[in-house]
N, C-alpha and C positions, 0 to 999 in steps of 0.2 A: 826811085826804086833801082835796083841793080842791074844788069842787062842780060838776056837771053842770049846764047849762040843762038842754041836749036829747040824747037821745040819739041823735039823727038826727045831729048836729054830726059834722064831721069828725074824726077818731077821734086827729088828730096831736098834739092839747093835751089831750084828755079825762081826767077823773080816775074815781076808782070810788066814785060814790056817785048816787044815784037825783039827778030833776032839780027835783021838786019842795020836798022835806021832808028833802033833806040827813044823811037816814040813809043812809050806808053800803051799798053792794049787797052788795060782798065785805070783811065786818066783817076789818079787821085788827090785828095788834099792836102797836106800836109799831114794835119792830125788825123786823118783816116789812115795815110801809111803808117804812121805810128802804131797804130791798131792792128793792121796789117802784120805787121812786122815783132808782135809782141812776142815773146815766148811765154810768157807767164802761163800756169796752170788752172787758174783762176782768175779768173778779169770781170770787173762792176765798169760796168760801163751806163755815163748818167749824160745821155746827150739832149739837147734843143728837139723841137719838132722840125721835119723836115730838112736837118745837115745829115741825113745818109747811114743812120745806125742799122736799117736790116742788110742795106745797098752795101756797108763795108762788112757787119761782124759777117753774111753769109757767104763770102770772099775771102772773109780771113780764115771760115771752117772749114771751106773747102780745098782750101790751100795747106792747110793744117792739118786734115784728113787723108789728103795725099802724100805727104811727108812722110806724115807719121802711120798711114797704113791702115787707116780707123773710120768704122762708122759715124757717121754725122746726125743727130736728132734733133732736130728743130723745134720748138715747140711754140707756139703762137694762140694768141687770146682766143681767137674764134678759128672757124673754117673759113672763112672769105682771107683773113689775115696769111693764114695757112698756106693760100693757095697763091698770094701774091707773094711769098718769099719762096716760097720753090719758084718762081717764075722770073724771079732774081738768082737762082741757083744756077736755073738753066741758062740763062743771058750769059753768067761766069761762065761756066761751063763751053759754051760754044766763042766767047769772048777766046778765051784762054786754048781754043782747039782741043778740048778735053774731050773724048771722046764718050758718050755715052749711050747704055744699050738700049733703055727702052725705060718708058714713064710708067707706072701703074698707077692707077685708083681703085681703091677698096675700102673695106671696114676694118678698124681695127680688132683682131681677135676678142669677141667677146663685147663689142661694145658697140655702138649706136656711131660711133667717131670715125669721119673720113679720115682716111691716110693717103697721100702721095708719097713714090718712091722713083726716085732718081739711080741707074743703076751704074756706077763706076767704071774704071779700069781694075783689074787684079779683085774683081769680087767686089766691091765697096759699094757701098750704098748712102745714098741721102734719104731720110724718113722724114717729113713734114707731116707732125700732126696738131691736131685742135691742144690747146694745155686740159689737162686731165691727168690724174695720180695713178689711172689703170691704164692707160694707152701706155707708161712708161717704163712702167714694170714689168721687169723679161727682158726688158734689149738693153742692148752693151753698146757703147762708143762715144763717142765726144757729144757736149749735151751745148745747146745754145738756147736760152730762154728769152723771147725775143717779145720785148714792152711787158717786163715781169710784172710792174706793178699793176697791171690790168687781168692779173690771172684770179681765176678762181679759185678757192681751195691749195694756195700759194703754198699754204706752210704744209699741206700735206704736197703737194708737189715734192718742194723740197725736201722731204721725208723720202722719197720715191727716187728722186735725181742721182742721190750719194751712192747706193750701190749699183747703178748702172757706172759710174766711174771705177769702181773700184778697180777692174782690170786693168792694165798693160799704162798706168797713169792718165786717166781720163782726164780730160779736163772742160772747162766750163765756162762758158762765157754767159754772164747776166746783162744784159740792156734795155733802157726802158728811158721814159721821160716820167719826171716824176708826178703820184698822184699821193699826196697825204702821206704820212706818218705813222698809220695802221695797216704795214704791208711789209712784207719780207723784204722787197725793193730796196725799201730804208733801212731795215736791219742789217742786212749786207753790205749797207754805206760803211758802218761802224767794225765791219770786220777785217783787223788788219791783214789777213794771210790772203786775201784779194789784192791785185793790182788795180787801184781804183782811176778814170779815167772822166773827167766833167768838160760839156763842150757847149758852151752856150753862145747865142744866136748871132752875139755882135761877136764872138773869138772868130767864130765860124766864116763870116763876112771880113772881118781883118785878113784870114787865110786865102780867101780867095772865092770863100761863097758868094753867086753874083744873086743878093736882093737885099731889099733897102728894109732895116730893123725899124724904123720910124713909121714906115709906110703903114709894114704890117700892126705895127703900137698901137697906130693911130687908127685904123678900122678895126681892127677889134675891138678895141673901145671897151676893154672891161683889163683894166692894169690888172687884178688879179689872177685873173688865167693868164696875163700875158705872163705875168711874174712864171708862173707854174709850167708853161709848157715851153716857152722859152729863154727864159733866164734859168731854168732849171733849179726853185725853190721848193721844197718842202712846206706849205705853208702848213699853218696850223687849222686843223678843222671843228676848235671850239663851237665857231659859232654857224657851223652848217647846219640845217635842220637833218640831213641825211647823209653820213659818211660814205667816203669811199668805200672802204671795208663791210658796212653795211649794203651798196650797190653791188660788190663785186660778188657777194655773199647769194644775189638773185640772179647772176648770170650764167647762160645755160650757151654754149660753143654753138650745139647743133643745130637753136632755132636760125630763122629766118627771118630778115628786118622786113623786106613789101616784095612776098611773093603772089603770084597770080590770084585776081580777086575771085576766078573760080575754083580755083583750088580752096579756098574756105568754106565752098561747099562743100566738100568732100571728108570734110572733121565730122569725128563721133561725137562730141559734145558739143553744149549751146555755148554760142558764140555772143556778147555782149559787150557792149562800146562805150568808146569817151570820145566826145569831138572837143576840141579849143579850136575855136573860130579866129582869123585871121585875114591881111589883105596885104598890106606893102609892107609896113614895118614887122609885125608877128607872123610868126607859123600860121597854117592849119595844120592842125593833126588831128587824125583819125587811128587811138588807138584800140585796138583787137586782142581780147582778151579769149581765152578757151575751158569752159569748165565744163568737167564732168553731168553727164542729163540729169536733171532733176529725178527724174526716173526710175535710175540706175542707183543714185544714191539712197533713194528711200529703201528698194530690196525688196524682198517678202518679206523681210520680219522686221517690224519698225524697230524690236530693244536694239537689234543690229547696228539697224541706221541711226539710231542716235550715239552709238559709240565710235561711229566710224567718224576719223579726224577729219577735219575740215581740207577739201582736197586744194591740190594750188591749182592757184589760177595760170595760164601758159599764156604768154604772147604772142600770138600768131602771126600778127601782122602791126605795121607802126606808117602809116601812110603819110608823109611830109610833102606840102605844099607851101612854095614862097608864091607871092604875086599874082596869085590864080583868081581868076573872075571868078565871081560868086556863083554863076551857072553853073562852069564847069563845077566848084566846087559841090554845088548838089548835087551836080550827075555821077560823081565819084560816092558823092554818100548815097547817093539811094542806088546805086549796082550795089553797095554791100548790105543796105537796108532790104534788097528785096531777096536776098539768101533766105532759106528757109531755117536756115539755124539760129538766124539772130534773134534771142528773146529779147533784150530792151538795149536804148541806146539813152545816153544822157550826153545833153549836146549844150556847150555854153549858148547862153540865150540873152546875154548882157550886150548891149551895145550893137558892133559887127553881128550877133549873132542872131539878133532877133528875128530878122526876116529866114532865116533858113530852119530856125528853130518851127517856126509858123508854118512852114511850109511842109517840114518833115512832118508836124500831129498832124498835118489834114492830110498828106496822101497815104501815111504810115498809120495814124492812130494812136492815141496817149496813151493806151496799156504798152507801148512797143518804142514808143521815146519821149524822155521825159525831158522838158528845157529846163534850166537851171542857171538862173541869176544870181552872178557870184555876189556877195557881201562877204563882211570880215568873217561873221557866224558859218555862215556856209563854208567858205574855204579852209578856216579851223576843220569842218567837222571833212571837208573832201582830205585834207593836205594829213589830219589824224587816221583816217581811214588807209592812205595808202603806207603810213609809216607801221600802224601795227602788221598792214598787209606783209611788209618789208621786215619787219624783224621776225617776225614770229613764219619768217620762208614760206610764205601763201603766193608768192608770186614770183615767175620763171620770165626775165627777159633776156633778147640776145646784148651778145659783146657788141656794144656801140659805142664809140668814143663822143658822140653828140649827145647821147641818150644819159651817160653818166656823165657827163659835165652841167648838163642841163639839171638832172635832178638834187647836184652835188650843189648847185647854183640858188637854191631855195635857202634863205635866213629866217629863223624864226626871231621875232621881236616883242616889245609890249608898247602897246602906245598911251598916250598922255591921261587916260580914260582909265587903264588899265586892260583894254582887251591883247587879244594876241594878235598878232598881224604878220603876215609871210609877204616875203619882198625878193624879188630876184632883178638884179643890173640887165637890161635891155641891151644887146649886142647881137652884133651880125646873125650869129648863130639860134636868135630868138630870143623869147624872153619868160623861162622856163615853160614853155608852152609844150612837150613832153609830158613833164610832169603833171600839168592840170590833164592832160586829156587823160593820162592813164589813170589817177586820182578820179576822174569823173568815169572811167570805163570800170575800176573797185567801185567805185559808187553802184554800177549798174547791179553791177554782178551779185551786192548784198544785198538788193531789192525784188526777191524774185516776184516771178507776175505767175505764177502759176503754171501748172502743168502747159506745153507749148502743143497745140493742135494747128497744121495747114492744112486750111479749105479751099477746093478752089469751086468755085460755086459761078452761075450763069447770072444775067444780069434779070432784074423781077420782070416777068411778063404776064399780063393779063388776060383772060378770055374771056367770053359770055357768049349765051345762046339766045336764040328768041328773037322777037324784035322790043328796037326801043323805042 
């Protein structure tokens, strides 16, 4: 990069590096100054995981919003995502000696959506919010959509982006690692009035990225995501049982992946689980599903309640354990078993599972958890249950990049017999064990047990009189 005298200087020609001694403030790559330094008014940017895309485009916007005088909009897959690229704003920010006034958090006008604001020199603002088509609507200034192809509701986004540009020559930066072929992300690939820019993991490490592309090959252990988040491929998703576009279709910004297991007392509706049992090689997960009270949906007038749509199921909570002693593990399930909202729980009972399965009907009770041994027949009907759940939008999970690779990770096949058979590659990351516990938490939630009554009652004591 170029050199600073001063850094008092007017911020319209400034480059990033100190004023004296010409090191570097914000050391970069090669191909990140590239990015740094583009002018383009529109830039696709298709990087590796892990070589630096929020760490350079939120550097190159705020650089570029200084120039050029203009608000910055962030927009990022979830709130957690959100909050770790303003946090990279502000690093710039004080890297660069940028002065700035003060941090806000609030709501976005009108909506359920956290916003952070970062407040400039000369008025300017940095907004970081969740991606959403209303959060975007009404504000003016440079737009950066940051790991587009994981947004929800993407093409009305991009419906929403274009007239916030329209002023004083907006411009845009798209980056992402790609996920499938059914997403704006890739559409954008194809459009030439974009500056397109592709940075994959071994260019990365030729530049000067310091880690070993074999290492990580070689523990992942699944060539296909490696192909996709680091070689930066398009694959094709003929043969996934459940597309990206389908997954991104159920994610909701605002929920929450494993918050506090008391706070799931505190929901209005009953609460109903999936466990996938696990110990060194597999997950455990305990998913947490949320639906409306049995109660509440019947009404006073049953013709009501049989017109009224089937409500979604919400993910409350998604509990991941590697390596966890089977103790511990039931002491985590039974603080959520003994909630008073949980109507039933369906807990794999196959193998590893059997003993915790056993353990749960006797201190819980079979009307409140039911064990379940996978076979081909079962898992058809759990692995059909959460796909109708998923198209037909009966189910609301958060932006998780583990959660949608995992369930992106399920193949459906036929085998020699003719039955159907679902298969997912065993990798670090699990072995779509996500998807069975949530498939087995749909499971619960279609089996109601009845109106849900808690008693708490003393233990039986006997009397007599007279003698014996």
């Amino acid at each position: 990069m170029g050199d600073v005298k001063d850094t008092s200087e007017r911020t319209g020609d400034r480059e990033i590096v100190t004023a004296e001694n010409s090191k570097p403030i914000v050391p970069l790559l090669p191909y990140q100054t590239q990015a740094v330094e583009s002018k383009a008014r529109f830039r696709w940017s298709c990087w590796s995981r892990q070589t630096g895309k929020s760490f350079t485009m939120s550097l190159r916007r705020i650089l570029r919003g200084l120039q050029r005088n203009r608000n910055q909009i962030f927009l990022s897959a979830s709130e957690r995502q959100s909050r770790e690229l303003m946090q990279k704003a502000r690093q710039h920010c004080q890297s660069l000696e940028v002065a700035t006034r003060h941090c806000d958090s609030g709501f976005f006008d009108g909506t359920s959506y956290s916003r952070l604001e970062i407040g400039l020199p000369n008025g300017l603002r940095i907004i970081g919010l969740p991606a959403n088509p209303e959060t975007i609507r009404g504000v003016t200034g440079d737009v950066f959509l940051d790991e587009f192809a994981m947004h929800r509701d993407d093409r009305a986004i991009w419906a929403a982006v274009f007239p916030t540009l329209l002023r004083g020559d907006g411009e845009l930066d798209v980056a992402s690692t790609p996920k499938g072929k059914s997403n704006m992300f890739y559409h954008v690939s194809l459009n030439d009035r974009f500056e397109r820019s592709t940075v994959i993991l071994p260019d990365a490490i030729e530049q000067g990225l310091g880690t070993d592309a074999n290492e990580i090959r070689q523990s992942m252990a699944d060539e296909q995501l490696y192909r996709q988040e680091f070689l930066c491929e398009f694959l094709d998703e003929a043969t996934a049982f459940i597309t990206y576009e389908q997954i991104a279709a159920c994610e909701d910004a605002a929920l929450e992946k494993e918050p506090d297991i008391e706070s799931l007392a505190d929901r209005d509706g009953d609460l109903y689980i999936g466990v996938d049992i696990g110990r060194k090689h597999d997950l455990t997960v305990i998913w947490v599903l949320e639906c409306p009270h049995v109660a509440l949906l019947r009404g006073a007038d049953p013709s009501r309640a049989r017109q009224e749509a089937v409500p979604p199921h919400t993910t409350r909570a998604v509990f991941e354990r590697r390596n966890l002693p089977f103790r511990d593990q039931y002491a985590l399930l039974s603080r959520i078993l003994t909630l008073e909202n949980v109507r039933r729980c369906c807990l794999d009972a196959g193998g590893l599972g059997m003993q915790l399965a056993e353990a749960a009907v006797e201190d819980f009770g079979p009307h409140r958890v039911e064990p379940i041994t996978f076979t081909n027949a079962i898992k058809s009907e759990l692995a059909g249950g959460l796909r109708i759940a998923i198209e037909e939008r009966r189910i609301r999970i958060p932006v998780d990049e583990a959660v949608r690779n995992d369930w992106h990770s399920v193949q459906r096949g036929v085998t020699s017999t003719g039955h159907l058979r679902f298969d997912a590659s065993r990798t670090g990351a699990g072995h779509a064990d996500r998807f069975w516990a949530a498939a087995l938490a749909i499971h619960a939630a279609g089996a109601p047990s009845g109106d849900m009554n808690c008693l708490n009652v003393k233990p039986l004591s006997f009397a007599c009189s007279g003698t014996w």
